[in-house]
BALOBA-1460 file (C-alpha; in Angstrom, 3 decimals):
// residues 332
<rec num="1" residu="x" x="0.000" y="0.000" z="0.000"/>
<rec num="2" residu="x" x="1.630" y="3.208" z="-1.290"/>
<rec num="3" residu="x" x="2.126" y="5.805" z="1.734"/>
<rec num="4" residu="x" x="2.093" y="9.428" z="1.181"/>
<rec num="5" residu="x" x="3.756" y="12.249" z="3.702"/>
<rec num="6" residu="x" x="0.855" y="14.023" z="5.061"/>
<rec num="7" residu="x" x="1.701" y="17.799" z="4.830"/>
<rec num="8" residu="x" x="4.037" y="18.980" z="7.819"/>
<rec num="9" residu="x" x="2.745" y="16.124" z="10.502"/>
<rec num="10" residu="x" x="5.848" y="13.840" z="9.679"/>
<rec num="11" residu="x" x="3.102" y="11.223" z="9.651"/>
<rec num="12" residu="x" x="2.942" y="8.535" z="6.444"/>
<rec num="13" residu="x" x="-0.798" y="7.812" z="5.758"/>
<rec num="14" residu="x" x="-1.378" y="5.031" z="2.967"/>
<rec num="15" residu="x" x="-3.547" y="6.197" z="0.454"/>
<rec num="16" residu="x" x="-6.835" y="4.530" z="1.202"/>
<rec num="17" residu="x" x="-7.999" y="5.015" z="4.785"/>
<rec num="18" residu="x" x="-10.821" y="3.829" z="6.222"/>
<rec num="19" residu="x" x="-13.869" y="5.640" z="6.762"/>
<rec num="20" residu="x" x="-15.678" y="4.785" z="9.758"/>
<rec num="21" residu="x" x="-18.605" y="6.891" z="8.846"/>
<rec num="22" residu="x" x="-22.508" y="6.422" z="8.493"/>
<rec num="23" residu="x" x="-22.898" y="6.375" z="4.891"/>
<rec num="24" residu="x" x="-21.674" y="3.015" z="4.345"/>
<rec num="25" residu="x" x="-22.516" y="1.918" z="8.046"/>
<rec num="26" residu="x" x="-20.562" y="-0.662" z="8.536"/>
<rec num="27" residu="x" x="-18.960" y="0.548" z="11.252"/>
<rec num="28" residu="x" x="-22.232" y="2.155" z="13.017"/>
<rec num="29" residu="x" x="-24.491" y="-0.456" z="11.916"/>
<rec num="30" residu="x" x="-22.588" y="-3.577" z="10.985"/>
<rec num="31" residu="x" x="-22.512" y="-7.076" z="12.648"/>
<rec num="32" residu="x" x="-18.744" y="-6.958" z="14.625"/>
<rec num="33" residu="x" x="-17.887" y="-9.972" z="13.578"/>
<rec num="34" residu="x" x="-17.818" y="-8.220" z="9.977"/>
<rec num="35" residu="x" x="-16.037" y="-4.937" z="11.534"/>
<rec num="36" residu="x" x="-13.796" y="-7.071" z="12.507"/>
<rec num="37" residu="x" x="-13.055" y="-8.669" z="10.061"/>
<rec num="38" residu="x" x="-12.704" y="-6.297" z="7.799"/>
<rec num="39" residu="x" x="-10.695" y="-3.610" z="9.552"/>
<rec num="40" residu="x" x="-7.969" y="-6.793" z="10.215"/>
<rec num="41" residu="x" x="-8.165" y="-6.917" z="6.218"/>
<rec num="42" residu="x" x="-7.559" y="-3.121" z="5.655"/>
<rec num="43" residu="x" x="-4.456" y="-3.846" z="8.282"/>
<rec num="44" residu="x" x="-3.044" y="-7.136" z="6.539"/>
<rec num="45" residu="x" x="-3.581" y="-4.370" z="3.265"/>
<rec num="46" residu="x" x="-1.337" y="-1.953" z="4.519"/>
<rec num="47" residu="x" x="-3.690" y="0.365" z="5.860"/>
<rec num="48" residu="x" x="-3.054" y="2.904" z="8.471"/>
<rec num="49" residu="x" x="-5.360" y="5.530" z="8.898"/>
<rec num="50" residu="x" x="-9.015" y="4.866" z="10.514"/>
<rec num="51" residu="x" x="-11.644" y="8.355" z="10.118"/>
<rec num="52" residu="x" x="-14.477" y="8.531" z="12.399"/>
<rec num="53" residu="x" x="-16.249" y="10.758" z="14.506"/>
<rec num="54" residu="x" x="-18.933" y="11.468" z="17.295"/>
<rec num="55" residu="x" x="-21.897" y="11.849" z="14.882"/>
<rec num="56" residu="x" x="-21.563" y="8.708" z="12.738"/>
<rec num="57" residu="x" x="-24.313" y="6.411" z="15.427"/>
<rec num="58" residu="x" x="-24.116" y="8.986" z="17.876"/>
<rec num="59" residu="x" x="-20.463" y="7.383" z="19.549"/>
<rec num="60" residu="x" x="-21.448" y="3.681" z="17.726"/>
<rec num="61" residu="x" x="-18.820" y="4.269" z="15.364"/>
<rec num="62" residu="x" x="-15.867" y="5.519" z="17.631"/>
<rec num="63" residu="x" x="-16.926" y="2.596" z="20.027"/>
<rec num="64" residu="x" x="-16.976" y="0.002" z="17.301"/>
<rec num="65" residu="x" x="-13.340" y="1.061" z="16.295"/>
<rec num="66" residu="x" x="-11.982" y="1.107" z="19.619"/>
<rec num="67" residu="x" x="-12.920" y="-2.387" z="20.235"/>
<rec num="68" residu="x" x="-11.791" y="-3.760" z="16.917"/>
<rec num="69" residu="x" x="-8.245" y="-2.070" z="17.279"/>
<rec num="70" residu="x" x="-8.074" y="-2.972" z="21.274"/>
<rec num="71" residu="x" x="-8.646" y="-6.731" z="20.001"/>
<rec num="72" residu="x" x="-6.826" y="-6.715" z="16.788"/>
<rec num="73" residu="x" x="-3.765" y="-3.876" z="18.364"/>
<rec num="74" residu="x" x="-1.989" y="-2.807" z="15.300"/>
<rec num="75" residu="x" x="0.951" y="-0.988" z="16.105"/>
<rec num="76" residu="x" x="0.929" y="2.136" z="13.868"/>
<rec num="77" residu="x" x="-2.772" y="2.642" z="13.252"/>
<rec num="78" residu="x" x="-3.837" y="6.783" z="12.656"/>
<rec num="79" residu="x" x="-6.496" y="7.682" z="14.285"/>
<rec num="80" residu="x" x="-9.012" y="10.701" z="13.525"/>
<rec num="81" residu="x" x="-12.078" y="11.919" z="15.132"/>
<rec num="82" residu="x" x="-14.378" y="14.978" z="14.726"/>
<rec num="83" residu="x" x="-15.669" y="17.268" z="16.898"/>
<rec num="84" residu="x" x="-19.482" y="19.280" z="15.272"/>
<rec num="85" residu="x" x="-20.194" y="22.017" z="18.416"/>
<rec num="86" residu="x" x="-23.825" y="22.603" z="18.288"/>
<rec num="87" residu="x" x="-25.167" y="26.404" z="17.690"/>
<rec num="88" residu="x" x="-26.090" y="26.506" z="21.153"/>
<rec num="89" residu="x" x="-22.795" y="25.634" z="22.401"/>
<rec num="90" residu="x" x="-21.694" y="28.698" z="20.044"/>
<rec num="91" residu="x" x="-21.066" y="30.352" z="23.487"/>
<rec num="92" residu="x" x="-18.897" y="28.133" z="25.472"/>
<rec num="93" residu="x" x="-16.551" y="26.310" z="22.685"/>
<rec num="94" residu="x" x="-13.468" y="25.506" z="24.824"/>
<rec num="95" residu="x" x="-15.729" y="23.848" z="27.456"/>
<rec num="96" residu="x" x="-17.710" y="21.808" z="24.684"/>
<rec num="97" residu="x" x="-15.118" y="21.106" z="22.839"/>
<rec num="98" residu="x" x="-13.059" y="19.590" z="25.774"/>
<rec num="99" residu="x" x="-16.266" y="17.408" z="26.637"/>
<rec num="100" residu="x" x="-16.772" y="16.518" z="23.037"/>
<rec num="101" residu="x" x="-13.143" y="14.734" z="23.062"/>
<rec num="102" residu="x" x="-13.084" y="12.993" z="26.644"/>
<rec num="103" residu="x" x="-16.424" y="11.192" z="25.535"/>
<rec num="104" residu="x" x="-14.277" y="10.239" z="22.082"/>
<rec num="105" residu="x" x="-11.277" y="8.924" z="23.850"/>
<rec num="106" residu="x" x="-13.664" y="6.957" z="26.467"/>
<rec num="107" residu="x" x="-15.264" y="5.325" z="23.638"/>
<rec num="108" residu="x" x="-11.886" y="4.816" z="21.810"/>
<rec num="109" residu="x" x="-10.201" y="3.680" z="24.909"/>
<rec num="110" residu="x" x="-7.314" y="5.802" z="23.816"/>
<rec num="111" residu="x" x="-5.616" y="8.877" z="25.932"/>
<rec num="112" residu="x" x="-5.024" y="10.361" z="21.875"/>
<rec num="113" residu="x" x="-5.614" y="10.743" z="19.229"/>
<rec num="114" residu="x" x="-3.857" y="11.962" z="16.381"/>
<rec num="115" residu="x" x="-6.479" y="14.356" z="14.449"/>
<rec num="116" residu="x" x="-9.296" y="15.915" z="15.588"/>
<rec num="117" residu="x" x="-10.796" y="17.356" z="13.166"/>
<rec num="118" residu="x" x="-13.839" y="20.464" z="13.380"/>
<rec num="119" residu="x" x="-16.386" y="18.951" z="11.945"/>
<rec num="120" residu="x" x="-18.783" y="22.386" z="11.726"/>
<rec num="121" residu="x" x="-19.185" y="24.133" z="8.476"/>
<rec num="122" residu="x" x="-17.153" y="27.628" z="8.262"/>
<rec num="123" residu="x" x="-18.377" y="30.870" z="6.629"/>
<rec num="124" residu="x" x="-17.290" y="34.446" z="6.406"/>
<rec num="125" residu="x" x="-19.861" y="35.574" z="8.891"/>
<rec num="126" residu="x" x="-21.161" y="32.176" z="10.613"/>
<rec num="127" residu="x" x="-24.905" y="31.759" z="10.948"/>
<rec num="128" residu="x" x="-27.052" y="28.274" z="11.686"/>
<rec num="129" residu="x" x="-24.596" y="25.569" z="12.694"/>
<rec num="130" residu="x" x="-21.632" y="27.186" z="10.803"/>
<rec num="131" residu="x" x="-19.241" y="29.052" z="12.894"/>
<rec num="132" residu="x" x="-17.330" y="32.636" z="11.329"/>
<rec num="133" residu="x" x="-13.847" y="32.383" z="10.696"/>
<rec num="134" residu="x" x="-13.136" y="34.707" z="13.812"/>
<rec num="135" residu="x" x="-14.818" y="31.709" z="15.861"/>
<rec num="136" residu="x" x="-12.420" y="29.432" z="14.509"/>
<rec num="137" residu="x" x="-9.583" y="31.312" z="14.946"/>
<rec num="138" residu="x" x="-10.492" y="33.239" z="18.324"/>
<rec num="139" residu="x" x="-12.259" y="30.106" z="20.315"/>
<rec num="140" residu="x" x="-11.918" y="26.697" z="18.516"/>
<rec num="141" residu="x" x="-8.076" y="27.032" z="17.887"/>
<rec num="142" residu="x" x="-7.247" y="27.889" z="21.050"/>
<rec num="143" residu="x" x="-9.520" y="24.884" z="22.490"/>
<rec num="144" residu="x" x="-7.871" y="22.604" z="20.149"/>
<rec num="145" residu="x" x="-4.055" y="23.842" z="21.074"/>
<rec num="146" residu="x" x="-5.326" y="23.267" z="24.895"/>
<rec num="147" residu="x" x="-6.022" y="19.864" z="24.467"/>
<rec num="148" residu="x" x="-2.926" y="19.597" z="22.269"/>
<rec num="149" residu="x" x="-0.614" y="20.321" z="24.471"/>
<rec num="150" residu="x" x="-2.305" y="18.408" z="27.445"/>
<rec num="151" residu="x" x="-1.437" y="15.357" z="25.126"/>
<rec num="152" residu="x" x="-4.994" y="14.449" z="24.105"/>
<rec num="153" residu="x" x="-4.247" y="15.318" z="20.372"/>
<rec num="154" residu="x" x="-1.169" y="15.517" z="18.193"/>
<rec num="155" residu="x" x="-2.818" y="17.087" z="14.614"/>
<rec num="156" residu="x" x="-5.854" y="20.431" z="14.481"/>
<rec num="157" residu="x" x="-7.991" y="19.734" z="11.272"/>
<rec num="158" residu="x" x="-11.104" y="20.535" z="9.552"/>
<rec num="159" residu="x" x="-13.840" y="19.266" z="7.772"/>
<rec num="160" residu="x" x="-13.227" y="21.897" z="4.796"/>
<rec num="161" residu="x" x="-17.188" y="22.608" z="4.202"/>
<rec num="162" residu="x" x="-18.734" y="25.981" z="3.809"/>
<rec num="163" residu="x" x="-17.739" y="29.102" z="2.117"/>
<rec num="164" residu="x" x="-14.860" y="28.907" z="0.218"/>
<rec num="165" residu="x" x="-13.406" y="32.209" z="0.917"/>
<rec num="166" residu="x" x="-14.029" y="30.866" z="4.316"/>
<rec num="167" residu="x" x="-12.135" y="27.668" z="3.910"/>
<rec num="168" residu="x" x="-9.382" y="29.492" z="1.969"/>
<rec num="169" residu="x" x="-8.478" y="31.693" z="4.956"/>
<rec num="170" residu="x" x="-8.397" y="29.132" z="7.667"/>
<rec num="171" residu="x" x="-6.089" y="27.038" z="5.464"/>
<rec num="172" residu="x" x="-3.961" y="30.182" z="4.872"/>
<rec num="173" residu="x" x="-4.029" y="30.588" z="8.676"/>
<rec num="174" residu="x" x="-1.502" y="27.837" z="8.904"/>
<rec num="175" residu="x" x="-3.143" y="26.795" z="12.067"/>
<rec num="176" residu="x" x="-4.633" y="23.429" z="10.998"/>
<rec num="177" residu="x" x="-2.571" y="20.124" z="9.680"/>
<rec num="178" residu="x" x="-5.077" y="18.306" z="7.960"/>
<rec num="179" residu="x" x="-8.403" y="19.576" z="5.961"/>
<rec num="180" residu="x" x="-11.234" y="16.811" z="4.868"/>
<rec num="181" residu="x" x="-12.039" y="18.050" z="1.326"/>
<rec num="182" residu="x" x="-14.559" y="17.024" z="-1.163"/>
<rec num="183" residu="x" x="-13.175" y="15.518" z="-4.430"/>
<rec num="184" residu="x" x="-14.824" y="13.329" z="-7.116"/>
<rec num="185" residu="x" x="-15.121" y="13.314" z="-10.419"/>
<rec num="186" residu="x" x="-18.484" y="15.084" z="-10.222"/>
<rec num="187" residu="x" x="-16.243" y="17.948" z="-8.368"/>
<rec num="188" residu="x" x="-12.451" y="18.432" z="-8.951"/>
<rec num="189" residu="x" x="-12.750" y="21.909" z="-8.139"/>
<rec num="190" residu="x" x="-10.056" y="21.536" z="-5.456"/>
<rec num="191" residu="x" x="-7.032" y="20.991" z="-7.778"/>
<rec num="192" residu="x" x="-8.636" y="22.641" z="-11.294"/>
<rec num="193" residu="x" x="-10.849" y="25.271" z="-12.729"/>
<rec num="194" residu="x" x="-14.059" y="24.586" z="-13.510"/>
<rec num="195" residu="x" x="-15.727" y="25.207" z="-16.542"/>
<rec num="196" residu="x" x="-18.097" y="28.746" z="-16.773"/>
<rec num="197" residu="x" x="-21.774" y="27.736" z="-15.315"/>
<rec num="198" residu="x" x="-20.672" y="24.379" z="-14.070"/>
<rec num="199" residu="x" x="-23.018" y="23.375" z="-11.501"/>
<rec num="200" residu="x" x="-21.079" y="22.360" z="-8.428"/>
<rec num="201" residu="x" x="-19.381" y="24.698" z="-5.474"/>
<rec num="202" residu="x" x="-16.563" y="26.001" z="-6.719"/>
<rec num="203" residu="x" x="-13.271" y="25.059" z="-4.288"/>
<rec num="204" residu="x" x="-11.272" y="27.429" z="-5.963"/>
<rec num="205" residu="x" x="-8.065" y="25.273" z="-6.277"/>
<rec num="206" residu="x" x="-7.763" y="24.610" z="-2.721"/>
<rec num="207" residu="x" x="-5.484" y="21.796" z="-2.884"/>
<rec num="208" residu="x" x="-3.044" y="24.663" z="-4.210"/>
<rec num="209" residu="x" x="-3.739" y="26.821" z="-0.644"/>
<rec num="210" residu="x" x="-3.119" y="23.346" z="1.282"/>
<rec num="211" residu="x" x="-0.022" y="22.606" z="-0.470"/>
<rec num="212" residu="x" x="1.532" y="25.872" z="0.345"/>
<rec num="213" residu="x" x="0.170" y="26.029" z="3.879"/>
<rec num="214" residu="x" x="1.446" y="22.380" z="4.522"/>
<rec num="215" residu="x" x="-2.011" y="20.711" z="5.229"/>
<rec num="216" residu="x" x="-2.662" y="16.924" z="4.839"/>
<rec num="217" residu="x" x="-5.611" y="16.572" z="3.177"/>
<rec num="218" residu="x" x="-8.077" y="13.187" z="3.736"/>
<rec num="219" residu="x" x="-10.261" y="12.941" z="0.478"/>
<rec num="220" residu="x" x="-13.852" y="12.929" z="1.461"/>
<rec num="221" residu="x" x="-17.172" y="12.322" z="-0.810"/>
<rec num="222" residu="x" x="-14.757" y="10.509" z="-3.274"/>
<rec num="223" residu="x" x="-17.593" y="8.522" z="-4.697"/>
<rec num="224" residu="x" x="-20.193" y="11.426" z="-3.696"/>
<rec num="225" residu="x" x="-21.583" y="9.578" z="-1.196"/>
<rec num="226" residu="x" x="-22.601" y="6.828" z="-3.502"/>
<rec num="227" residu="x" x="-23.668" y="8.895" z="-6.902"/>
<rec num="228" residu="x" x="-20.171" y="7.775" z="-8.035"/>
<rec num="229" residu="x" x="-21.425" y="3.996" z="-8.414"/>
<rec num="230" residu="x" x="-23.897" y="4.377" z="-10.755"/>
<rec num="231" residu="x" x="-26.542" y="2.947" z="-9.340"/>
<rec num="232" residu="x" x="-29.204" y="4.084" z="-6.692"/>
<rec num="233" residu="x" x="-29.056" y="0.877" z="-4.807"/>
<rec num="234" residu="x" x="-28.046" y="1.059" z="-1.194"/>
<rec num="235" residu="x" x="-26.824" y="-1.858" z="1.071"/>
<rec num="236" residu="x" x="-29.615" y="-2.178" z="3.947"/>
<rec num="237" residu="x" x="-27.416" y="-0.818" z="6.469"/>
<rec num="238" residu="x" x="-26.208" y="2.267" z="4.794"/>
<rec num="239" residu="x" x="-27.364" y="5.461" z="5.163"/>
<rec num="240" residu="x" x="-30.063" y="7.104" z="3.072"/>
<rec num="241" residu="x" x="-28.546" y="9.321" z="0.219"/>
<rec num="242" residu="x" x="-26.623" y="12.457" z="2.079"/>
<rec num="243" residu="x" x="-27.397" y="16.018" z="1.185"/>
<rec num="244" residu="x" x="-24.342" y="16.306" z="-1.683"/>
<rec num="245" residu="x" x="-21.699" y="18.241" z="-0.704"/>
<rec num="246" residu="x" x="-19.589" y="20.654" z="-3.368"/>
<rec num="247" residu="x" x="-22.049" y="19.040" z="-6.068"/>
<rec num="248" residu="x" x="-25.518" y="19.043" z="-7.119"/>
<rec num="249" residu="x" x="-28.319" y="20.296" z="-4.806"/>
<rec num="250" residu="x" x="-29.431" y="16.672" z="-4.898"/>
<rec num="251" residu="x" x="-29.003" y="13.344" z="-4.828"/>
<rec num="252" residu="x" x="-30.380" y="12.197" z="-8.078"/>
<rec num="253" residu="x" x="-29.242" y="14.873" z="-10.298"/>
<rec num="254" residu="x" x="-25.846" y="14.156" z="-8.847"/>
<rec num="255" residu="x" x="-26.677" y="10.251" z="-9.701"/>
<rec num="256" residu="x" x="-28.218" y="11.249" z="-13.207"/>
<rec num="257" residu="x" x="-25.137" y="12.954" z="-14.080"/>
<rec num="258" residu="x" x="-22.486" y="10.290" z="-12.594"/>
<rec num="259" residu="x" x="-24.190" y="8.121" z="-15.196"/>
<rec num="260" residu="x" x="-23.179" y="10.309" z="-18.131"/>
<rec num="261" residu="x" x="-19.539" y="9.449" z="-17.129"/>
<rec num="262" residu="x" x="-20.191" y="5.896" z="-18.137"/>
<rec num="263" residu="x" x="-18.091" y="6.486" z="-21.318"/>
<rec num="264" residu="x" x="-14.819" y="6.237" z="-18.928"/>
<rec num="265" residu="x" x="-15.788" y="2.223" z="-18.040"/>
<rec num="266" residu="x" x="-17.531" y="1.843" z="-22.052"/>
<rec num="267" residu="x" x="-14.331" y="2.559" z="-23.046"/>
<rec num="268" residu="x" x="-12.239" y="0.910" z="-21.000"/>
<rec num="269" residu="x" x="-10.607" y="3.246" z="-18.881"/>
<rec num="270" residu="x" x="-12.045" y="1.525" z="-15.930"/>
<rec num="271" residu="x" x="-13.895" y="-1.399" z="-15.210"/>
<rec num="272" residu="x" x="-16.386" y="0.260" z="-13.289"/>
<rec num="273" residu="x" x="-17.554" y="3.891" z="-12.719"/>
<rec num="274" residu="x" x="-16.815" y="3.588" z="-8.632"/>
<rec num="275" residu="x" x="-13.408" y="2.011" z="-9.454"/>
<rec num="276" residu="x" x="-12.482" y="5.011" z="-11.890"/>
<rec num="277" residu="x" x="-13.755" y="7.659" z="-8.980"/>
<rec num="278" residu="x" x="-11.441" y="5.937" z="-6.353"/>
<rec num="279" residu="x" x="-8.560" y="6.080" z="-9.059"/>
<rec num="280" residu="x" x="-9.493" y="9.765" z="-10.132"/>
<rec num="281" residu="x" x="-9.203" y="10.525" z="-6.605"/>
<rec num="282" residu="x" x="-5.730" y="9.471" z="-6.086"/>
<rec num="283" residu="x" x="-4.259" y="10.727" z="-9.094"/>
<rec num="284" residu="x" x="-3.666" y="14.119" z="-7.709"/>
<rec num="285" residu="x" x="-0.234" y="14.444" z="-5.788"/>
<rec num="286" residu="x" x="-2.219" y="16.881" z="-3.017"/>
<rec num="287" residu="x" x="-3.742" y="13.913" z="-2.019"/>
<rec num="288" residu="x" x="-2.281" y="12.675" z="1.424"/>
<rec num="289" residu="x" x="-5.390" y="9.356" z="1.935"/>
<rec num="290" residu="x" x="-9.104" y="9.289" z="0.764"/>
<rec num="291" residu="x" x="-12.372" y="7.787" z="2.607"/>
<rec num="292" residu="x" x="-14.419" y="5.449" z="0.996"/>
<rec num="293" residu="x" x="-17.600" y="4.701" z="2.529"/>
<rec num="294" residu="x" x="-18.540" y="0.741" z="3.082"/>
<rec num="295" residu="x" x="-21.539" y="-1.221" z="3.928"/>
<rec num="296" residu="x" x="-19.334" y="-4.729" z="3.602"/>
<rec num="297" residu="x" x="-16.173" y="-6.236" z="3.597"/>
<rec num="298" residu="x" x="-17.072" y="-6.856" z="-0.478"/>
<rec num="299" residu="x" x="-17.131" y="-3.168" z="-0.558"/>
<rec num="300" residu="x" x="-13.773" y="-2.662" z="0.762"/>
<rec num="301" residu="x" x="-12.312" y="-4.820" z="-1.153"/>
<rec num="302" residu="x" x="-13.614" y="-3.031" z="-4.586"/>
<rec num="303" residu="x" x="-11.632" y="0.242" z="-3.154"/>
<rec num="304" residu="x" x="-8.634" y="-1.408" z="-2.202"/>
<rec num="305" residu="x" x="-8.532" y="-3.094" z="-5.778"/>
<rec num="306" residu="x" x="-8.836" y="0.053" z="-7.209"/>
<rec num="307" residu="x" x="-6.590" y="1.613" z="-5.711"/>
<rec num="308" residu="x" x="-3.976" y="-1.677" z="-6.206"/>
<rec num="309" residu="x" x="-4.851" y="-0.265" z="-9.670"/>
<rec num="310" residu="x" x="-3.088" y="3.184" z="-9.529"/>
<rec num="311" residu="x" x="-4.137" y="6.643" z="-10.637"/>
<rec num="312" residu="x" x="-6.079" y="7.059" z="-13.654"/>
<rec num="313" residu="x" x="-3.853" y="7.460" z="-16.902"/>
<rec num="314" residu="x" x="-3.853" y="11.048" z="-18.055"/>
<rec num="315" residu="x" x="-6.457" y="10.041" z="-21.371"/>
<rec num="316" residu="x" x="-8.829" y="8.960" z="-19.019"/>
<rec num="317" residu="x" x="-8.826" y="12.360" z="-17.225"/>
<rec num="318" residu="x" x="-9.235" y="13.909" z="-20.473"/>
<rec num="319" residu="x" x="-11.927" y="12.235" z="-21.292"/>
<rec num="320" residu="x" x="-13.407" y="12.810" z="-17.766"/>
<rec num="321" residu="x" x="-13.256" y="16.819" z="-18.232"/>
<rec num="322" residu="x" x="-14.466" y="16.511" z="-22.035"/>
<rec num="323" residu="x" x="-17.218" y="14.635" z="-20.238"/>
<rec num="324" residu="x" x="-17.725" y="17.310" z="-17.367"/>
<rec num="325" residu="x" x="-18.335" y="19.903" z="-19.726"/>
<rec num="326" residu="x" x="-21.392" y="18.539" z="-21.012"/>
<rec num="327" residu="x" x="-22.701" y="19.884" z="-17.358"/>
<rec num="328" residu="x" x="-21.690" y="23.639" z="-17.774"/>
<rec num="329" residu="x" x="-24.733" y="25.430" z="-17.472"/>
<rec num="330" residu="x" x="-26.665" y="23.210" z="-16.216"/>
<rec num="331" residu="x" x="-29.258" y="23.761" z="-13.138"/>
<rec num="332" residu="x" x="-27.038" y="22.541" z="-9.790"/>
């Protein structure tokens, strides 16, 4: 499993992690026999970097990966979690942060770990369950360097979601080490210009900001959170189709329009449309490890063969943008 230096953390994440999250569900809602199972595959793969947070099963899947890695005890396993401070915590951060990451670690059974991650959108002026820029830098920074240096964290990040002059200034900040960004082929905003009228939030090259500000980046909503296979099937324990982020303003158009990229497998670039996303994903050399969501150990196993594959050759991602610009004007 290739590795990849993960901005300036010293830390060497391989290139698939494994997302804990609630989309897939195995890891909130799976049997543990099959979590099991399946995270000691990721491990005998090469993998070293686990993503979950409070909100995926409301602690389920931060308690499902502590047990698996207490029984299984890998000895270099990565370990993020998220912290999402509700609006009406707006006024006491430090305190609610602190709380937020005690309950993590308890379900972990870990005194660290090595990113926590914001999980709150972040706009210019804040509003709703987004916080301003000035509450990022004046309250959650300073909670998240407090816990830091009690040992309870090594790595600040983000969950880059909201405005992206927002984003763009935290990153330049040079306070955070790793930033969860949105990348897919329905979105590759973050490392190129999009096309006039394209119908998708425009990230403004922010792999370029996170480069030069020495930020990891984890590759979220690589196969937009399930779009990117084609098909509008779901396994019975994932999660109904998320609100899209960085795409379309729903889930079918961004389905309907994943489907249009169906030339990429047609013509052989690919032997399916979620194996070229996960390849797409990890072509770009700002990417430090992207987050596939899984329902089974089946599913895993698709992403890790993909990415066995290696990054997309550079005809299939010109066929992918003469594709894309099919969209350009288009309603989002």
């Amino acid at each position: 499993m290739e590795r990849r230096e993960f901005g300036r953390t010293g830390l060497a994440l391989s290139i698939l992690g494994f997302g804990c999250g609630a989309v897939g569900g195995l890891m909130v809602r799976g049997d543990p026999a099959d979590q099991e199972r399946t995270v000691a595959r990721a491990l005998e793969a090469g993998i070293n970097y686990f993503d979950t947070a409070v909100q995926y099963g409301n602690g389920a899947s931060e308690t499902a990966l502590g047990r698996v890695l207490a029984a299984l005890k890998p000895a270099d396993a990565v370990v993020g979690t998220k912290v999402r401070i509700p609006s009406a915590a707006f006024g006491r951060i430090e305190a609610e942060v602190t709380q937020s990451l005690e309950g993590s670690l308890q379900r972990l059974g870990r005194e660290q770990v090595d990113i926590f991650h914001l999980h709150n959108p972040i706009t210019a002026e804040g509003g709703g369950e987004s916080l301003s820029v000035a509450q990022v830098m004046q309250s959650v920074v300073p909670a998240f360097e407090k816990l830091r240096a009690a040992g309870k964290t090594r790595f600040l990040g983000i969950t880059a979601v909201g405005d992206t002059a927002a984003l763009h200034q935290v990153i330049d900040s040079g306070l955070f080490h790793s930033a969860q960004v949105s990348y897919n082929l329905l979105n590759p905003s973050a490392a190129e210009p999009l096309p006039a009228g394209y119908p998708a939030q425009d990230y403004a090259r922010l792999f370029d900001r996170t480069q030069a500000a020495g930020v990891g980046v984890v590759g979220i909503r690589v196969l937009a959170g399930g779009a990117l296979s084609g098909s509008a099937d779901r396994h019975p324990i994932a999660s109904p189709p998320p609100e899209p982020i960085g795409s379309a303003m729903s889930y079918d158009m961004d389905l309907a329009r994943a489907r249009r990229l169906a030339p990429l497998v047609e013509e052989g670039f690919a032997g399916s449309l979620a194996e070229a996303a996960v390849r797409f994903a990890i072509t770009t050399p700002a990417m430090g490890t992207i987050l596939v969501g899984m329902a089974t150990q089946a599913e895993f196993d698709a992403a890790l063969a993909a990415v066995r594959k290696g990054k997309l050759p550079l005809e299939a991602l010109a066929r992918a943008a003469a594709l894309r610009t099919a969209f350009a004007g288009e309603h989002r």
